[in-house]
KOLLO-845822 format. One line per 4 residues: their letters; for each residue x, y, z of N, C-alpha, C. Coordinates in steps of 0.001 Angstrom, whole numbers, plus 500000, padded with zeros to 6 digits. Atoms other than C-alpha are relative to their C-alpha. Example, Ala and Ser with C-alpha at 12.3 -4.5 7.8 and 13.67 -1.06 7.14 Angstrom:
<atoms>
as) 500890/498810/500000/512300/495500/507800/500900/501200/500000  499180/498810/499940/513670/498940/507140/499230/501090/500730
</atoms>
This chain:
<atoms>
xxxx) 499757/498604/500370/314234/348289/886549/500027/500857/501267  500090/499049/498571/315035/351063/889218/498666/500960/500194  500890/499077/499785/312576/353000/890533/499694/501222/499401  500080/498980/500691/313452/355904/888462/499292/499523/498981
xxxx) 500808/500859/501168/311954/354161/885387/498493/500367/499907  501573/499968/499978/308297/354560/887100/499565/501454/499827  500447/498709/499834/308612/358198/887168/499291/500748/498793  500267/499154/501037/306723/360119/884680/501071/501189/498884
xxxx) 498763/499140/501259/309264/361680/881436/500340/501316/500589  499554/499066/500035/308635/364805/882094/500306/500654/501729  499456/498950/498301/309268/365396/886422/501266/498496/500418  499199/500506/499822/312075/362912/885886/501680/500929/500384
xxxx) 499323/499171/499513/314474/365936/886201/499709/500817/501217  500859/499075/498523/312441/367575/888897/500755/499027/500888  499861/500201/498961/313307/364669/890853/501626/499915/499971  498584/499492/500195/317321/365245/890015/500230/500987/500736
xxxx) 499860/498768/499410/317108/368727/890477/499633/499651/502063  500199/500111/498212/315392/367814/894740/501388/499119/500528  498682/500685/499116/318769/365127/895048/500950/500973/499965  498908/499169/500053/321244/367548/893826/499735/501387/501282
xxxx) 500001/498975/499136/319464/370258/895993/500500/499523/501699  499653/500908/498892/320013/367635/898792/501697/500143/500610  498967/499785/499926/323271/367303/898041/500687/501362/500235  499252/498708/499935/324346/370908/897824/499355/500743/501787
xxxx) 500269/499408/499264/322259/371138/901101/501342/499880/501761  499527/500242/499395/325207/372047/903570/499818/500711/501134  499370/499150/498564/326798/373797/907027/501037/500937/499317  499003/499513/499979/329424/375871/907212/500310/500345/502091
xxxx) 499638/499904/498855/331630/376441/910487/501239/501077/499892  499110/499322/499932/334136/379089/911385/501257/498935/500441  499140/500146/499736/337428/378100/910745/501778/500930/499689  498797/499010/500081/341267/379657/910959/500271/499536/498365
xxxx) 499441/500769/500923/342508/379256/907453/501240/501229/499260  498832/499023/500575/346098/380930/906829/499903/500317/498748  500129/500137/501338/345816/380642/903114/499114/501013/499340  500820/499172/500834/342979/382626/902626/500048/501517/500747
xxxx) 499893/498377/499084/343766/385552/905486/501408/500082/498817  498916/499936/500691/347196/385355/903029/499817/500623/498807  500130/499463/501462/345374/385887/899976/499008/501198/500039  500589/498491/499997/342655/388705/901303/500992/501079/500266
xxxx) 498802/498777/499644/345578/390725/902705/500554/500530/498934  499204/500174/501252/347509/390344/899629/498744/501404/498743  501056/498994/500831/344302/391748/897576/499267/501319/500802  500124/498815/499832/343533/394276/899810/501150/501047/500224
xxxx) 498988/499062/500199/346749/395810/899355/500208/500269/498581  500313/500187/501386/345698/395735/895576/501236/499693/499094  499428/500646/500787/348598/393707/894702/499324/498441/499328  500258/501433/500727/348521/391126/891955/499952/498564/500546
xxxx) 500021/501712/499462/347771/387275/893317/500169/499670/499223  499896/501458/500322/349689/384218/891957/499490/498752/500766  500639/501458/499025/347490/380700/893455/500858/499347/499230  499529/500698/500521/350024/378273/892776/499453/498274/500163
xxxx) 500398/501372/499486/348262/374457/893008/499457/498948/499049  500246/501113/500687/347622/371261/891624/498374/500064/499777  501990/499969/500486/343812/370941/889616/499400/499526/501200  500995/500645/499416/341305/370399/891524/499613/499930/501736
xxxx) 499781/499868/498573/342375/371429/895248/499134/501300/500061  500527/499039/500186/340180/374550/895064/500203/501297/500318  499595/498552/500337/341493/377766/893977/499158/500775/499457  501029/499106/500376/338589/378750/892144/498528/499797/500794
xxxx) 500860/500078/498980/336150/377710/895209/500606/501335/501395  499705/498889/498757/338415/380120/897565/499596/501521/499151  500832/498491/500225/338104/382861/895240/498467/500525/499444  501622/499246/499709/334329/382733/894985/499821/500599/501185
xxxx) 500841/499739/498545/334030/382638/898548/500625/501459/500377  499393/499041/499925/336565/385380/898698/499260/501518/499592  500861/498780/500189/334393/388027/896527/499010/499687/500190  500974/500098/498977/331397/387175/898543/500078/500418/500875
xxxx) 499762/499343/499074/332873/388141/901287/500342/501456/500116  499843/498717/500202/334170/391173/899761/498977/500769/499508  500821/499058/501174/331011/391873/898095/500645/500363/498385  499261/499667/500963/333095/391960/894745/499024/499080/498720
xxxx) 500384/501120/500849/331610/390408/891591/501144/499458/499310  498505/500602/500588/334008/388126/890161/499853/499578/498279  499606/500340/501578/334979/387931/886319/500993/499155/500088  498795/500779/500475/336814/384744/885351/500122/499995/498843
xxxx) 499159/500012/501214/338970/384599/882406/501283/499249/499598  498559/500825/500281/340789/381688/881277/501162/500344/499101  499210/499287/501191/343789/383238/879643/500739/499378/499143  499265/500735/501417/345050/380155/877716/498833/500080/499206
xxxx) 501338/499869/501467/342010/380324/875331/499632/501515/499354  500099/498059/501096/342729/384040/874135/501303/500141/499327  499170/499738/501141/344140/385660/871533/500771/501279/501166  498855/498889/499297/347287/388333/872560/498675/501388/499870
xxxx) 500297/498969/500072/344680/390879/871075/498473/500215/500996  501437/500389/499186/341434/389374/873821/500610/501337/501197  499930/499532/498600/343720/391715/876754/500744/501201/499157  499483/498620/500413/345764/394477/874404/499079/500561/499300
xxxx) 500888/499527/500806/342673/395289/872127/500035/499565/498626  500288/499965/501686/341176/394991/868707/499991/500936/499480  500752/499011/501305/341569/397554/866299/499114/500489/499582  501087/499312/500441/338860/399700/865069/500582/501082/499155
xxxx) 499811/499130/500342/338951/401425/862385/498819/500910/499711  500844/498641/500365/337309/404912/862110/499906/500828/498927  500231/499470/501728/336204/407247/859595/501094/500565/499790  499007/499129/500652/339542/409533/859713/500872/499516/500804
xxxx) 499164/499918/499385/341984/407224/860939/501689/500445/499970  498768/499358/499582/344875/409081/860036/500196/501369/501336  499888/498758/498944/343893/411970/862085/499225/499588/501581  500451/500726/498523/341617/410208/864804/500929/498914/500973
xxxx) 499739/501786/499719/343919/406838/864926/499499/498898/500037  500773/500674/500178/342841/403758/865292/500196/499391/501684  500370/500036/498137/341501/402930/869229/499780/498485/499506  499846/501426/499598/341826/399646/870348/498836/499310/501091
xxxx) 501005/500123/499721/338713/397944/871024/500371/498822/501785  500086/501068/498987/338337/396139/874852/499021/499238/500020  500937/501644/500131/336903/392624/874994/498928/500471/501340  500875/500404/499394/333504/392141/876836/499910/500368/501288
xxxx) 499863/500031/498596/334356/391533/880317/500716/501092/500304  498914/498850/499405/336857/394458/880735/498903/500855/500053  501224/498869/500772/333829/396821/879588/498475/499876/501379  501385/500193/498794/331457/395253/882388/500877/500383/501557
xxxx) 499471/499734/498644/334194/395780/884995/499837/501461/499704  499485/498242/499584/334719/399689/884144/498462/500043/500556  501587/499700/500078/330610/399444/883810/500044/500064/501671  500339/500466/498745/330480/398008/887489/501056/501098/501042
xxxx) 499211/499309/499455/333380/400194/888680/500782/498952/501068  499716/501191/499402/334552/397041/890806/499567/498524/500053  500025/501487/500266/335373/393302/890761/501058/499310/500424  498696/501499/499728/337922/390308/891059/500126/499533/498695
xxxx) 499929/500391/501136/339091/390035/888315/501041/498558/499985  499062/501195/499411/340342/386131/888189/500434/499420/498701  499641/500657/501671/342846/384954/885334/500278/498802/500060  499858/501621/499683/342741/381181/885257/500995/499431/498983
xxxx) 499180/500368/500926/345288/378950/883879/501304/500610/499154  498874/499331/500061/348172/381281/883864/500898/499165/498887  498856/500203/500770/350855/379118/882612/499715/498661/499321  500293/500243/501211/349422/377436/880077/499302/501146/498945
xxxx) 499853/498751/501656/349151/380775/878020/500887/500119/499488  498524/500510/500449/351785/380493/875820/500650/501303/500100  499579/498971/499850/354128/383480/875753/499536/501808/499476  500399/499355/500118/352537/385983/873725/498907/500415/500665
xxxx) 500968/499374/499034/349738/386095/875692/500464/500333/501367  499604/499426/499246/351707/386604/878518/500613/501352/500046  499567/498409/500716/353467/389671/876957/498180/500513/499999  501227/498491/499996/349716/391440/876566/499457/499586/501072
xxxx) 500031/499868/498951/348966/390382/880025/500783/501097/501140  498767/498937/499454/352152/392729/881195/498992/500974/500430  500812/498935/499729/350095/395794/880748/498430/499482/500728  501215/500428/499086/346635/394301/882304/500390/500279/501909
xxxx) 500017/499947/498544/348366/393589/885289/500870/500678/500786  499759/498353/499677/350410/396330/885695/499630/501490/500258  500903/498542/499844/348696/399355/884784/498895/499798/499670  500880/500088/499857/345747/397818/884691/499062/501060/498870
xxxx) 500640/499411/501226/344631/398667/881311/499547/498844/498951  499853/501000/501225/343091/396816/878657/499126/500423/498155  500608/499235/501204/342909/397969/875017/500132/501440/500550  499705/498629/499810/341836/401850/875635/499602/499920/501518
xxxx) 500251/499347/498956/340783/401247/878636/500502/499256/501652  499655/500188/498433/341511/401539/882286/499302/499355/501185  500976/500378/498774/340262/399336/885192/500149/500702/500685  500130/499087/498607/338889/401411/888175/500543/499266/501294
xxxx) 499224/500283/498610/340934/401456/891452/499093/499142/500820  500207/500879/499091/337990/399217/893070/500095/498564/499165  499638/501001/500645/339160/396291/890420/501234/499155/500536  498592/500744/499114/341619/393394/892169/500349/498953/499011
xxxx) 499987/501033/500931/343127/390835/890199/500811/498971/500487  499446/501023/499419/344080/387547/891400/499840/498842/498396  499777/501439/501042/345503/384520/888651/500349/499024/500512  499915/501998/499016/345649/380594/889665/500640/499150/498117
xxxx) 498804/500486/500592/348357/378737/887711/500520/498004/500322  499457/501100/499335/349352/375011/887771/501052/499499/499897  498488/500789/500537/352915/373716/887817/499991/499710/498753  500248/500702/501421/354038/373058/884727/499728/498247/499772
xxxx) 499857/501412/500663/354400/368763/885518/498692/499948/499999  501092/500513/500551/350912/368901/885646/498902/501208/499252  500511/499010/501044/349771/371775/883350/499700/499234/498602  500046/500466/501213/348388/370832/879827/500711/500612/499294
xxxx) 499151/499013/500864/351259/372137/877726/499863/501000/500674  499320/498986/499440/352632/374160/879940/501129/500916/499917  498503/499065/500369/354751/377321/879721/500517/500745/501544  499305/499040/498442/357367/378707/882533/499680/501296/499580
xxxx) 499875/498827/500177/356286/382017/883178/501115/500739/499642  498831/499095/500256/358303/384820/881859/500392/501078/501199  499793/499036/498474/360139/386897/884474/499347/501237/500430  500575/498909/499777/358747/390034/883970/498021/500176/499960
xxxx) 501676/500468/499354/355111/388901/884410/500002/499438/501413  500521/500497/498840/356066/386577/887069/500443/501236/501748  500271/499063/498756/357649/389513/889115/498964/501194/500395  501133/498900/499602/354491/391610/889232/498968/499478/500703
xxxx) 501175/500766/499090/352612/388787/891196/500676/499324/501239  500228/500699/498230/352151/387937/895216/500291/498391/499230  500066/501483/499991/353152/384166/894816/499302/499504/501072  500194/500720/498886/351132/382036/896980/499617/498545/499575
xxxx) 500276/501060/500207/351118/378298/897355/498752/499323/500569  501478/500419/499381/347852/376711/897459/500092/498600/500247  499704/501665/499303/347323/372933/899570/498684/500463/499887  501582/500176/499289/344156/371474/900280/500445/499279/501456
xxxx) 499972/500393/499250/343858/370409/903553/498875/498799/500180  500744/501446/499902/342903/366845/904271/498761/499821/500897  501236/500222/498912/340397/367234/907032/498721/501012/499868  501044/499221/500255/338578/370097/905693/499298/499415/498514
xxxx) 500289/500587/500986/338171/368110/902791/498992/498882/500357  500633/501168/499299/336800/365042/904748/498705/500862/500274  501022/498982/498705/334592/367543/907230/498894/500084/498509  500510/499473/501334/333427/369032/903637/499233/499172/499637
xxxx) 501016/501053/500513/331980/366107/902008/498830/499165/500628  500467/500657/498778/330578/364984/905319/498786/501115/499931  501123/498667/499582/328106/368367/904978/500359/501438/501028  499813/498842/499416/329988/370808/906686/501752/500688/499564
xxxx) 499267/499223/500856/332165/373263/904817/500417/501244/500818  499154/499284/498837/334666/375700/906839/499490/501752/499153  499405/498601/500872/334309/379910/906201/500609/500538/501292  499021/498896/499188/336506/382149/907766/500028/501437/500201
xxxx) 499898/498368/499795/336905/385574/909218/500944/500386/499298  499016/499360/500861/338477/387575/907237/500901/501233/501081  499280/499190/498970/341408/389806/908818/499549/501732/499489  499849/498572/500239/340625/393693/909217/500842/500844/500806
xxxx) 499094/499049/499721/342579/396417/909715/499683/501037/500845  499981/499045/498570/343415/398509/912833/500282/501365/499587  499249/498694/500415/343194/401835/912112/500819/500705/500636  499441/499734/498856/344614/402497/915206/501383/500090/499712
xxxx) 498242/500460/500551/348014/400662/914017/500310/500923/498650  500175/499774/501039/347993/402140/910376/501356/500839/499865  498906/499102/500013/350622/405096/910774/501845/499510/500722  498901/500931/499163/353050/402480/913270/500058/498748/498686
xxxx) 499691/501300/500958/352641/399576/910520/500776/500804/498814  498766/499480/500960/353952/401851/907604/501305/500447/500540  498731/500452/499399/356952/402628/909831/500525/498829/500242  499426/501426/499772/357478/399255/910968/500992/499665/498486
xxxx) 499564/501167/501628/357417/397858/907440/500770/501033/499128  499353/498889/500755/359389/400806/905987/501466/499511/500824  498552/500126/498616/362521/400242/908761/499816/498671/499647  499889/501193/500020/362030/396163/908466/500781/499706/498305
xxxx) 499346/500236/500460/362953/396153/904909/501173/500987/499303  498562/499792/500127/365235/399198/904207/501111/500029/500593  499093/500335/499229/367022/397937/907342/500583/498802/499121  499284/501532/500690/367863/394400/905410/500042/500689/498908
xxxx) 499978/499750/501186/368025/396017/902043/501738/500999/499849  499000/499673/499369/370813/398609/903829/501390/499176/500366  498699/500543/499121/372809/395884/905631/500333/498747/498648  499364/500940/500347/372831/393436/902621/499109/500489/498549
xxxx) 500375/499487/501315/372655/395504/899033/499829/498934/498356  500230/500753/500949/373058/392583/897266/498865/499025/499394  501252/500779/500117/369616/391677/897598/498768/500705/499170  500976/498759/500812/368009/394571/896132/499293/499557/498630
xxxx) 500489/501062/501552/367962/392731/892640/500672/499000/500006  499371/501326/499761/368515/389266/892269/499444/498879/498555  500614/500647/500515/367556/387657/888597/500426/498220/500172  500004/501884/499820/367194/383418/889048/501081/499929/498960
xxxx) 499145/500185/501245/369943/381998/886794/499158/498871/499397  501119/501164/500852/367174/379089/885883/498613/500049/499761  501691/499760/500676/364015/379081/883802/498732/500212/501192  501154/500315/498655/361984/377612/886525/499953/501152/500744
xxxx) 500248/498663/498296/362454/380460/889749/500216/500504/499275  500122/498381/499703/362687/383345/887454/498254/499883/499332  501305/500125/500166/358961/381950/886617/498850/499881/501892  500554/499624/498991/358372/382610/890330/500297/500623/500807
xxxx) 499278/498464/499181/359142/384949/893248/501231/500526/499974  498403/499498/499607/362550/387085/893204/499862/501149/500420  499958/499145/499723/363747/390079/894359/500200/501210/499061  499734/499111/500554/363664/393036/892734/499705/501469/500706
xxxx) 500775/498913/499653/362902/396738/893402/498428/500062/500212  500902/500227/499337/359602/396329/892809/499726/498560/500747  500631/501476/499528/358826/392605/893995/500255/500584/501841  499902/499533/498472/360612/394445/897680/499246/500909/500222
xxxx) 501034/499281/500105/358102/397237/897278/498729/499571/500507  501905/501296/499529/354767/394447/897374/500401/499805/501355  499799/500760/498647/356965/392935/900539/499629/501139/500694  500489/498831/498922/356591/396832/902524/498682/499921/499772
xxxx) 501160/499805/499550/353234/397233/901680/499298/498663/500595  500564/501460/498879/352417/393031/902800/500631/500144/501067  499937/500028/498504/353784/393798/906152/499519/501138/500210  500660/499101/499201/352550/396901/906576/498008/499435/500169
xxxx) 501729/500178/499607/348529/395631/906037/500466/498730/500972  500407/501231/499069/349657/392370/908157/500005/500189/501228  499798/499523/498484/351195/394320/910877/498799/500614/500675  501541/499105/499357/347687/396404/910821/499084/499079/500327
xxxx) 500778/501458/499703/345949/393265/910902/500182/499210/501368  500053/500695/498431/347553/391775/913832/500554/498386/499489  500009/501440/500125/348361/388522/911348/500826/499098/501075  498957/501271/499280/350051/385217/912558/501469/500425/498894
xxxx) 498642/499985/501037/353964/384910/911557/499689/498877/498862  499954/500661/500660/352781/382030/909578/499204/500841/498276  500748/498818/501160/350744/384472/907099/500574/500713/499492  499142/499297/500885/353457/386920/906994/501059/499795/499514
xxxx) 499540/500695/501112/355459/384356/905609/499873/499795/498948  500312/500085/500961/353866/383371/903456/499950/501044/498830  500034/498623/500286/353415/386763/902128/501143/500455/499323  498678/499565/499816/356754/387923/902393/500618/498677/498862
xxxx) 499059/501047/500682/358476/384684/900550/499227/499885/498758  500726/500066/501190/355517/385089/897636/500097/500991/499521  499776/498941/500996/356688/388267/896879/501587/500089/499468  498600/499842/500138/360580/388162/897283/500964/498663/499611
xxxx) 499359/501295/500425/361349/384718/897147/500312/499004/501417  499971/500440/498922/362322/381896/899606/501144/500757/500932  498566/499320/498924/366003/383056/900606/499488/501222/500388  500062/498364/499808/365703/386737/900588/498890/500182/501243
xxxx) 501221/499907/498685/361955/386285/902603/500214/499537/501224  499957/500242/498752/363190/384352/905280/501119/500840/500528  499454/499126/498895/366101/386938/905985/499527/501009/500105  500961/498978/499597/363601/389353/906109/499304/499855/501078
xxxx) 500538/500722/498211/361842/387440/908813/500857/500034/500885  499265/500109/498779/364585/387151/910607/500458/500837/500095  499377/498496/499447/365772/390848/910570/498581/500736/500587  501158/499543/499019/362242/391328/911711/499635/499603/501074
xxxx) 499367/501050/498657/363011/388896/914221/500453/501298/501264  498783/499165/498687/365540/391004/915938/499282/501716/499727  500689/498650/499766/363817/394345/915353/498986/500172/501213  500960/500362/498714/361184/393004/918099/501092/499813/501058
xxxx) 498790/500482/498571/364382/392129/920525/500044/501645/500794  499968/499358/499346/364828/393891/923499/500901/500584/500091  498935/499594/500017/367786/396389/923768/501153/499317/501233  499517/500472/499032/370370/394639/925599/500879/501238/501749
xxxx) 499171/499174/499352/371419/398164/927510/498668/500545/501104  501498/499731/499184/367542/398754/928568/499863/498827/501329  499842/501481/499339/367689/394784/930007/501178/500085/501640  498583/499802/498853/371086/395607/932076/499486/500977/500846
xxxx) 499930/498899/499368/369696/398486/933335/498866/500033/501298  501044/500578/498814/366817/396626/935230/499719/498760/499612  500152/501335/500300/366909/393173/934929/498904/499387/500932  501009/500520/499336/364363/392428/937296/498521/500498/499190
xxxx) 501402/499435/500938/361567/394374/934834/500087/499122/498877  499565/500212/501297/363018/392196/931977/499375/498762/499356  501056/500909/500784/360853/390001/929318/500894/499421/498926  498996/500670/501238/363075/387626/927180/498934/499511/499166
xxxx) 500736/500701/500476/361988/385956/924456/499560/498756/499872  499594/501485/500026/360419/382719/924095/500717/498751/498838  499575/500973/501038/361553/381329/920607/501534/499476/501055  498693/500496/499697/364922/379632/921717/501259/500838/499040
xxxx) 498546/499123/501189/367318/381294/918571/499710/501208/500446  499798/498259/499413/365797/384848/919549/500966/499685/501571  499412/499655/498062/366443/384270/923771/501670/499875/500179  498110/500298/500014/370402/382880/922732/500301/501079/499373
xxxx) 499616/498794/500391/370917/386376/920372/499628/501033/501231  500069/499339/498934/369152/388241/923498/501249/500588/500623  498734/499856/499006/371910/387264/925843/501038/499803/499617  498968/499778/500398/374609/386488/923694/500132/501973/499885
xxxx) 499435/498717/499998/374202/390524/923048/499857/500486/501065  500145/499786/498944/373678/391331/926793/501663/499802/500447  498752/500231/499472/377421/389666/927483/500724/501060/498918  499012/498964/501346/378598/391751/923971/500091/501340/500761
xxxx) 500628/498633/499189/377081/394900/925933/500804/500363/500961  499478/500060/498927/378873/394055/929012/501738/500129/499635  498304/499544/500449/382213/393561/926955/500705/501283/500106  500089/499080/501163/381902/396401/925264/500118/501165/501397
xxxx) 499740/499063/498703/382013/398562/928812/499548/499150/501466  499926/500551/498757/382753/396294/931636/499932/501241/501422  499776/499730/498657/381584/397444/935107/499425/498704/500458  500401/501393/499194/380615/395147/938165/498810/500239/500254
xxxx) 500829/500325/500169/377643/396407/938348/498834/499972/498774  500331/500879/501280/376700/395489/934580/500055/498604/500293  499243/501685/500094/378422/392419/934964/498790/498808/501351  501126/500452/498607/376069/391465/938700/498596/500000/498577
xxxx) 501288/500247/501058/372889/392257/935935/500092/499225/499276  499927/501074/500999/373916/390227/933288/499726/498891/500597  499845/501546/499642/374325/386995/935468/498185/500341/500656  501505/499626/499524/370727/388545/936930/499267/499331/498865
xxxx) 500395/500328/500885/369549/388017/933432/500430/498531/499610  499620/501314/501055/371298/384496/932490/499322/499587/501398  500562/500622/498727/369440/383395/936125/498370/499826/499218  501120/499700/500693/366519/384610/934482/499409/499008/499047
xxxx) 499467/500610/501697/367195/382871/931243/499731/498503/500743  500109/501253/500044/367692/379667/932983/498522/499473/500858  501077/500971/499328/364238/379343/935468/498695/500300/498699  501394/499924/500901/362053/380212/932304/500481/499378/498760
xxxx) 499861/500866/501289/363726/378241/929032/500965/498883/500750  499129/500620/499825/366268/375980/928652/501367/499906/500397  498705/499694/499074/369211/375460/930743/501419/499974/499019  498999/499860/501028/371254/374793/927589/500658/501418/499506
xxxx) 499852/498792/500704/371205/378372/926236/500449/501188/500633  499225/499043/499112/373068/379819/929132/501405/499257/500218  498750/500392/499698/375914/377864/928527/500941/500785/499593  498871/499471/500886/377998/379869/926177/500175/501152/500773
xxxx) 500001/498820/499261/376920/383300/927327/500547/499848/501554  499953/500252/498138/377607/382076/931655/501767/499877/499606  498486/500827/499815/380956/380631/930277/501003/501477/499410  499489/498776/500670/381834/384055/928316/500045/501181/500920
xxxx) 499847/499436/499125/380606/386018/931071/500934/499961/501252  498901/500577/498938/382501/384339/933350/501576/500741/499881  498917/499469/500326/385315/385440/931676/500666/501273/500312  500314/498931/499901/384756/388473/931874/500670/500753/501554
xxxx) 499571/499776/498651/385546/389027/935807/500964/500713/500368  498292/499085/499483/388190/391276/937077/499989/499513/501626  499755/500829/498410/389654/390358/940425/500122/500632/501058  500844/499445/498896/387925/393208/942604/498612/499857/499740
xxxx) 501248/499915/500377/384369/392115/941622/500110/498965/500809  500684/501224/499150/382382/390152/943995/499090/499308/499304  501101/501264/500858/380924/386719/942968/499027/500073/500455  501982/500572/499890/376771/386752/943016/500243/499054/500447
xxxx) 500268/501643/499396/375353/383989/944749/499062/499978/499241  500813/500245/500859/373401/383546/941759/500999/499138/499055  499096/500679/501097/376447/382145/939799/499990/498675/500424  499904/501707/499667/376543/378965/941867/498734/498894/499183
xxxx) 501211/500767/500954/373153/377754/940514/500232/500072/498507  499691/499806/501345/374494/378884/936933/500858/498761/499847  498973/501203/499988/377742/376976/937539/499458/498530/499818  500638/501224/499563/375727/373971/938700/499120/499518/498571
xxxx) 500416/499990/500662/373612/374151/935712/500753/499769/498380  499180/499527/501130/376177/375177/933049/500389/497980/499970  498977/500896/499857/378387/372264/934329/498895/498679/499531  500565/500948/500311/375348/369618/934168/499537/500029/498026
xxxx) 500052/499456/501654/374546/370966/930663/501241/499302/499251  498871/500241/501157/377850/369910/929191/500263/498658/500579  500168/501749/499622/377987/366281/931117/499397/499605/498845  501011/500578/501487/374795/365904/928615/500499/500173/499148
xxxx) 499752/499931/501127/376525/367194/925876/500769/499088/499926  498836/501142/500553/379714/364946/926335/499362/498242/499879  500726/500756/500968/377393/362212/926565/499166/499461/499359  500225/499841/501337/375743/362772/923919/500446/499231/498723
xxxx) 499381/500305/500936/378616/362705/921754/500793/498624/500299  499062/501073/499751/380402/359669/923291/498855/498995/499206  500884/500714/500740/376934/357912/922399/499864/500062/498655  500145/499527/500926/376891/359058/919047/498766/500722/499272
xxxx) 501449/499194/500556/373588/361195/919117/500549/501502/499870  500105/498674/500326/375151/364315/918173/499012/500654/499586  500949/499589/500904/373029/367122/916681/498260/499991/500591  501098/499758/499431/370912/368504/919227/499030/500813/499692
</atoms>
């Protein structure tokens, strides 16, 4: 018989309760974790959170730790196990309800949030509520009402959702629920998982806001998307033509609305681009978010007329696709009002270009500039090292292709 056997009946749980305390006895370590700077940002811009992830990767372990950190108390509420009338109200009737009406009673938990005046409010199991309960969700997480009454402005509400292939009877969200929620995709990560079970469990700084930046981030993010919204109207609204994506991010008026205010708190923040991706593509969608990134891309680019005008002060960029739009618009610049001494700067700049990136990305622009020349302009002795460069550059390319490794 095991040793447990000898223990006396009744401190046979006592000695349970000291392993489990064992067990739960851990660490924690500061670590970066995009995912969750993705999803505080998100809620402190008191938009709606979608956690999109497979059971059991922990979505409802981030948002404990989440209102802990916020100080928030958190109400969960699985919303497949309610009735349509658990979030629009119950009925009550009163003594004169023709002339009083009849007020619509709020469930439990709504009643402890007004009580508390703030919370997290967390709706679990999204899409396995079947449709009617998604219809009296509308108003919850919209105007943030339930029955007669109103949650207070320090109330946040974040819902966690699992695909439908592995949902229990699962339903595709309906569009007009799913565009009132931040999409974000939730992973577990394999090594914090390992680390974890090992006794040491990751928390993270949470990102705060510069007040400093505050009045420059709502410009930014005001100019970032009615610049792309301006140059390409057809993005403004965009319904999915299939079940599936209009049960997750698209564009709409509002869904581009959530995207200004998530870059304006990320820009105040200081985030990584990998955050305000995420961000950005969980509110608008994949297409639409990444040409938003990339018109925010070129909003950071340097003017190519500032560049010409002192090329020796001049800071390219390092991505490779920004530094080739750089100087491809530096030679456009130069087109666009040829003198010689533009034309001397430019090759200043593709000199530039080639002792700090890659020698590739001065081929087009050197060979365009080149062109360019009128036949009283004196050749730089900076072009010879271009030449020399250009010319070895396209050896590699030809072979390249003779080898058949195209597709650099």
């Amino acid at each position: 018989m095991p040793a447990f056997s000898n223990v006396p009946d009744g401190s046979r749980l006592d000695v349970a309760a000291q392993l489990l305390a064992l067990l739960g006895d851990t660490a924690t370590e500061l670590r970066d974790d995009p995912q969750l700077e993705a999803l505080t940002l998100a809620v402190s811009a008191d938009l709606p959170v979608l956690l999109w992830g497979e059971p059991g990767i922990g979505k409802t372990a981030a948002l404990t730790q989440l209102a802990e950190a916020l100080s928030l108390p958190l109400t969960t509420v699985i919303a497949s196990v309610h009735e349509p009338s658990d979030f629009s109200g119950l009925p009550v009737v009163g003594d004169d309800p023709a002339t009083q009406g009849v007020p619509m009673a709020p469930p439990d938990w709504a009643v402890r949030l007004v009580r508390a005046g703030r919370g997290l409010l967390f709706l679990d199991e999204l899409s396995t509520a079947p449709p009617a309960v998604q219809a009296a969700l509308l108003r919850v997480v919209l105007e943030r009402r339930v029955g007669a009454l109103r949650l207070p402005p320090g109330v946040r509400i974040v819902a966690a959702a699992n695909p439908r292939t592995s949902a229990a009877d699962g339903w595709e969200l309906s569009p007009p629920l799913a565009n009132r929620f931040v999409h974000l995709q939730w992973k577990h990560d394999h090594d914090v998982v390992v680390r974890g079970l090992g006794g040491t469990w990751p928390t993270t700084a949470l990102p705060l806001l510069d007040p400093a930046l505050l009045p420059d981030a709502v410009a930014f993010a005001r100019r970032a998307v009615c610049g792309l919204l301006a140059a390409r109207p057809n993005l403004v609204h965009q319904l999915p033509k299939n079940e599936t994506s209009r049960g997750g991010p698209w564009p709409s008026p509002r869904s581009w609305e959530m995207a200004l205010r998530l870059i304006a708190f990320a820009t105040a923040a200081g985030t990584s681009r990998e955050v305000l991706s995420a961000l950005v593509r969980g509110a608008v969608g994949d297409g639409p978010g990444l040409e938003l990134l990339a018109s925010i891309d070129r909003m950071d680019l340097p003017d190519p007329e500032v560049l010409l005008a002192d090329p020796a002060a001049a800071v390219l960029p390092e991505r490779g696709d920004l530094r080739q739009v750089v100087l491809d618009g530096v030679v456009a610049a130069v087109r666009n009002r040829p003198e010689e001494a533009r034309w001397n700067a430019a090759w200043a700049l593709l000199s530039l270009a080639l002792d700090t990136g890659a020698p590739d990305l001065v081929v087009v622009p050197a060979a365009t500039l080149a062109a360019l020349r009128r036949d009283d302009w004196q050749v730089p002795a900076t072009i010879d090292r271009l030449a020399g460069a250009v010319s070895l550059s396209q050896r590699a390319d030809r072979a390249l292709a003779r080898t058949g490794g195209g597709g650099r």
